[in-house]
Residue, then its C-alpha position, 0 to 999 in steps of 0.5 A: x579523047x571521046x570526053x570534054x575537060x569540063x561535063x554538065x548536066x545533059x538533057x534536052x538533046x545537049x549539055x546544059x552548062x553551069x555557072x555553079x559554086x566551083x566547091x559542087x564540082x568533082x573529078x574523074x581521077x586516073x585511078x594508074x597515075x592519080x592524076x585530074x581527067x576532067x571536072x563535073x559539075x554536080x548537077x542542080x535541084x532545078x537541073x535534075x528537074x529540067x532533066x526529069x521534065x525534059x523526059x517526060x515530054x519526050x516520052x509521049x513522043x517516043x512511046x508512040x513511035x512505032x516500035x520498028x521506027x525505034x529499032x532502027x534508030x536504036x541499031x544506028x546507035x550500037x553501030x556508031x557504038x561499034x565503030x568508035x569501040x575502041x576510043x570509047x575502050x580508052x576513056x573506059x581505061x582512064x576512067x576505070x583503070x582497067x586493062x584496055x585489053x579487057x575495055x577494047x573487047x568486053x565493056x563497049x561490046x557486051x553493051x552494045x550486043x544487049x543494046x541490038x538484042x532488045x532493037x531487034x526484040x522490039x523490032x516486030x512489037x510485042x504481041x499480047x495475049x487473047x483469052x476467050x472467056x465464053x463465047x460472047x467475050x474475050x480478054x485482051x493483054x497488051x504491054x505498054x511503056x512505063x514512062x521516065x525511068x531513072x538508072x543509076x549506075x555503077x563505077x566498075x562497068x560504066x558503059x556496059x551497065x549504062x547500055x543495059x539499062x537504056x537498051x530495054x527501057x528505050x526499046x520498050x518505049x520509055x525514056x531515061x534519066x542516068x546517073x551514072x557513079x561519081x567515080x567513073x562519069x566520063x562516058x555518060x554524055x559521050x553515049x548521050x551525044x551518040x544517041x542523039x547522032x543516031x535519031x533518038x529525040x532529045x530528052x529521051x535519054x538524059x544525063x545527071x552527075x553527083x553522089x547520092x545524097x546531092x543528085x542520086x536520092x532526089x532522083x529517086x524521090x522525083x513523082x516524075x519517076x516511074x522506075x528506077x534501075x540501080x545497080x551498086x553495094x547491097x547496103x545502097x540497093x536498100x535504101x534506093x529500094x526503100x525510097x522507090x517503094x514510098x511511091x510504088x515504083x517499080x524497081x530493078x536491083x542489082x546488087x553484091x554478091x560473095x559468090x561460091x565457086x564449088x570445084x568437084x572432086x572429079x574436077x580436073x585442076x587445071x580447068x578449076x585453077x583456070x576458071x577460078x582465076x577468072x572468078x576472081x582476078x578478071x577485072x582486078x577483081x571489081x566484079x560483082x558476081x565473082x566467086x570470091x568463096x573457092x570450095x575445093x577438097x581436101x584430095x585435091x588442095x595442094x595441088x589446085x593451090x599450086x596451079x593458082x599460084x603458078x597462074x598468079x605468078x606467070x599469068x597476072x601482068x600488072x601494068x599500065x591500063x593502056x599498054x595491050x599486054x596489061x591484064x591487071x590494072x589499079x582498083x578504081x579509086x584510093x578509098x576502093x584500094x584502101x578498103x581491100x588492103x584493109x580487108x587483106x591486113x584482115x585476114x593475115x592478122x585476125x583471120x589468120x588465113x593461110x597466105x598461099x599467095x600475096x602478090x605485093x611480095x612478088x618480086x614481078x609485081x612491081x606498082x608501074x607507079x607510086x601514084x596510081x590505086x595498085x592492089x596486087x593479088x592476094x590468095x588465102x587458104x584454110x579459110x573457114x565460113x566465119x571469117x570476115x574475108x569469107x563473110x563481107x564482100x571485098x570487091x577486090x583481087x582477094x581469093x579465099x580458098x575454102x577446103x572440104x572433107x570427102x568423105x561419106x555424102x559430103x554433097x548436103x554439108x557442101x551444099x549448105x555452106x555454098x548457101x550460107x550468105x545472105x546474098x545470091x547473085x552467082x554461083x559456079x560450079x566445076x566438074x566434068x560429070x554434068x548431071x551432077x554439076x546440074x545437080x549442084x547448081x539446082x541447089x545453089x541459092x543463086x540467080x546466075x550460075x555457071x558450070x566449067x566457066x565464069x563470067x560470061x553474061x549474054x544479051x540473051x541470058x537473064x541476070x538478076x540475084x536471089x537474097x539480098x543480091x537484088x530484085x528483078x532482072x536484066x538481059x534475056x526476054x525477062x529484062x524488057x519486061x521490067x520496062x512494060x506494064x500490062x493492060x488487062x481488057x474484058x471485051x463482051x460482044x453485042x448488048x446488055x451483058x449489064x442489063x438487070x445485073x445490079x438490080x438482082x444484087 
């Protein structure tokens, strides 16, 4: 096991034990077998102090440390990273529930590919820009460092959003107070303890535990904080958003989403039942960009639902996490499990959506336990725009399909109900002729788009969402840059460029 039975605050370079009241102390639950993984203690009001202070003296060494030096020692720690990818994949699994399949080959290595993209973007500097205004004067930009910086993470990609965050802010220069989700805390101090083992200093990336209202808020409040970078439910993104604004702090939200997955009617069914499987079972379903809202027309709807059905009933294998051929594991937790069975007794009674498949009723879809948060698939029909499934997102394996009618200009009318959320974060679109898919996605409110596939989220690619989906952006060239401020400077060459100037006002 890559984590302790017990975890504390971490901060100063190592773990900082509590004797606390044993009543602020939580558990990391086996979302398969609802069994105890380990105890956290929630970290105190003078600890989450001790941690911001730790970070801030940490910083005005490692925001001097020439950015090639910072490189280096960021490359060591993905490579540790990639050598124990597959012992961090399990406690992923543990504490997730998701399939190690998924673990072993997405969560460790899409954090660590973003965590060497920014070493190496950093790696030569960053150049400024040099402006001349008149022959005797110039402008001169440069970037410089935030400072301490808080990231807050959350329970669905644990290492991988805790890899996003730190990688471009401690590239840049800065240093890092993370909290990660009460509910799946188990790899923080392991990535803490690896960034320490490759160079990092101690106290630039710090680790605190507990909610929101104990440990998440106070962090966000902290005058020691020049940032903070959330990524959680909307109605959370809010109010972090709203605190972070009391003290003018640069913010970075990544947010929820109930995104459109627009299949064409050139489409070709097979590839739309496949990328629409992955928009929406990947990950149990827990993924905030997925495109839970299936447009498909009415030419091609029956035979688009048979291919998904066969796919649910052939392709879907839920199992115990840690067996490999497991690809659908339990939701995170009994309240996540509870909120989508909810959602699903919604929309058979009050929505009244037309059930095509529901996996509890399928024979091969046994629950491996009794115990364990286990959902299976579910995929609705004739859904209409004003339904709550169509409307609220689910964060679970809900499919919604969604027909349209051809004839005459459809596009517009389709278009405008893709757009009817208040959120943006994705989109998709497939179809074969891609001057119109791009035609589409150029008018889908989304910030994270797709055409013949889903999901895939590069190191070099910006995500970020339109709407109430977020703020900012993270990955890609635009991501570091969240974690750099500008300094303008004028330089006037020779003398007396003020000489008389006030006197002639």
């Amino acid at each position: 096991m890559t984590f302790a039975k017990e975890i504390h605050t971490f901060h100063s370079g190592k773990a900082q034990p509590t004797t606390s009241d044993p009543s602020k102390t939580f558990s990391s639950i086996d979302p398969a077998t609802n069994k105890t993984l380990a105890t956290i203690y929630t970290t105190t009001p003078s600890q989450l102090n001790a941690a911001v202070d730790s970070a801030t003296k940490a910083f005005k060494q490692w925001s001097q440390t020439p950015a090639p030096q910072r490189s280096a020692i960021l490359l060591k720690a993905a490579s540790i990273l990639r050598r124990r990818n597959d012992e961090l994949a399990l406690t992923e699994t543990l504490d997730t529930g998701k399939a190690l399949g998924e673990t072993k080959t997405v969560d460790v290595i899409t954090g660590v590919d973003v965590l060497e993209y920014y070493a190496h973007f950093v790696a030569g500097s960053q150049p400024g820009d040099h402006t001349t205004l008149r022959p005797d004067a110039y402008v001169l930009t440069h970037h410089e460092p935030l400072g301490v910086c808080a990231g807050i993470g959350a329970w669905n990609y644990p290492i991988q959003i805790a890899l996003w965050k730190s990688a471009p802010c401690l590239a840049a220069g800065n240093t890092m107070v993370y909290k990660p989700s009460e509910v799946t805390p188990l790899h923080a101090n392991t990535l803490a303890e690896i960034y320490i083992e490759a160079g990092v200093p101690p106290g630039v990336f710090n680790v605190v535990y507990g909610d929101g209202p104990a440990v998440g808020a106070p962090l966000v409040a902290h005058e020691g904080i020049a940032k903070v970078s959330f990524t959680g439910q909307v109605s959370t993104g809010s109010k972090v958003a709203s605190e972070a604004a009391k003290g003018m702090k640069g913010v970075t939200m990544e947010l929820g989403g109930k995104s459109p997955l627009v299949v064409l009617p050139d489409a070709d069914v097979d590839e739309a039942a496949d990328v629409a499987m992955v928009a929406n079972f990947f990950s149990t379903g827990q993924v905030c960009t997925n495109g839970t809202r299936v447009f498909v027309p009415d030419r091609l709807l029956k035979d688009v639902e048979a291919a998904i059905v066969q796919r649910c009933r052939e392709g879907v294998r839920m199992g115990m996490p840690q067996v490999e051929s497991t690809n659908f594991g339990p939701m995170v937790s009994a309240a996540q499990r509870d909120k989508v069975n909810m959602y699903i007794a919604h929309g058979k009674t009050q929505d009244r959506a037309r059930v095509v498949y529901d996996g509890a009723s399928d024979a091969q879809k046994k629950k491996p336990t009794e115990e364990g948060y286990w959902v299976p698939p579910v995929v609705f029909s004739d859904c209409t725009d004003d339904m709550r499934i169509v409307r609220e997102e689910i964060f679970g394996p809900v499919m919604c399909i969604l027909p349209y009618a051809t004839k005459g200009d459809y596009l517009p009318t389709l278009i405008a109900r893709a757009n009817d959320t208040p959120m943006g974060l994705a989109a998709g679109v497939v179809s074969p002729d891609l001057g119109t898919a791009q035609d589409v996605v150029r008018q889908l409110d989304a910030g994270i788009t797709w055409i013949n596939t889903w999901g895939e989220s590069p190191a070099e690619m910006p995500v970020g969402g339109w709407k109430m989906s977020g703020v900012g952006l993270e990955n890609g060239p635009e991501g570091i840059r969240a974690y750099m401020r500008t300094k303008s400077t004028l330089v006037q060459l020779g003398r007396g460029a003020c000489k008389g100037v006030f006197a002639k006002l």
